[in-house]
N, C-alpha and C positions, 0 to 999 in steps of 0.2 A: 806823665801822669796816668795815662791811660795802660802802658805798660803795667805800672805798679798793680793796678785794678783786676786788670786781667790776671797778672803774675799771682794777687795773692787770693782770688778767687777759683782758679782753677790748681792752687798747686798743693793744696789742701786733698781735692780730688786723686791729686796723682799721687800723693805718698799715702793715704787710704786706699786704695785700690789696687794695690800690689798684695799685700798679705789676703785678702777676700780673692783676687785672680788665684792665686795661687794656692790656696786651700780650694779651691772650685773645681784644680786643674788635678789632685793630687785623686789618685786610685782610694787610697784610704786615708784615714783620721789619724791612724797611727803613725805614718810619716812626715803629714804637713806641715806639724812643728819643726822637725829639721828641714823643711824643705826654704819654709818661711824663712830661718836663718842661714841658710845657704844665701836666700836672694839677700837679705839686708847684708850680709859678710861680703856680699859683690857691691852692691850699693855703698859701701861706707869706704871701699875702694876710688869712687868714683864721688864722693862726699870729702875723701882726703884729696886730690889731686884736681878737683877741677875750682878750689880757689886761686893754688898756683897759674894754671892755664888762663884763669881770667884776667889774673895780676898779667900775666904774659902778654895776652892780647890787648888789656888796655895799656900799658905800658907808658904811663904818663900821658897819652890823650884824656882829654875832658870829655868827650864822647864815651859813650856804651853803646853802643852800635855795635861793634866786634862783639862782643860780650853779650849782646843778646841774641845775636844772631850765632854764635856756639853753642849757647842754649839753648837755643828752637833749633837746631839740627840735632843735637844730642837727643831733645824730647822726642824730636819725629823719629830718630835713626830706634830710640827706643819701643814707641810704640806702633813702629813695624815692627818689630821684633817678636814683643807679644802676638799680634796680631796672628803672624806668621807662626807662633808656637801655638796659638790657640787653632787654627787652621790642620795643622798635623795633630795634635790632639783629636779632633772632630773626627779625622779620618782614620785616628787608628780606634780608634771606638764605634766608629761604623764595621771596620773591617773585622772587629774582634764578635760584634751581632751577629756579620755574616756569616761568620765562621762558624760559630756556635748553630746557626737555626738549619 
């Protein structure tokens, strides 16, 4: 129960927040629209293949315990991910002031 709550109150958050991240992240206006579709073309990658994986790891268990627990590693492996792109981003836009002043 409590799963579900969480699941569907925070996951609203995370599939809003990828095209805003990422028009935030982009140099200009002019490219965020491909950029936007580059991410969703990677995501629909990982929207096609990880029902099969969940089918996999529940595999006739009555439990979801496997299966949610792929899911909260995928979320976290994800947003490290961002973090760590938004982290070198910071730094090559400091380094492009310095350069400049």
């Amino acid at each position: 129960m409590s799963f579900s709550f969480f699941y569907g109150f925070f996951g609203g958050g995370v599939a809003g927040i990828v095209p805003v991240a990422c028009i935030e992240m982009s140099p200009s206006i002019h490219i965020a629209g491909t950029r936007v579709g580059m991410i969703f073309f990677i995501g629909s990658i990982g929207a096609l293949v990880g029902n099969p994986i969940a089918g996999a790891i529940l595999n006739g268990k009555s439990s979801f315990d496997g299966v949610q627990a792929f899911s909260g590693a995928v979320l976290l492996f994800s947003s490290v991910a961002v973090l760590i792109a938004w982290e070198l981003l910071q730094k090559h836009r400091k380094s492009k002031v310095n350069h400049y002043a």
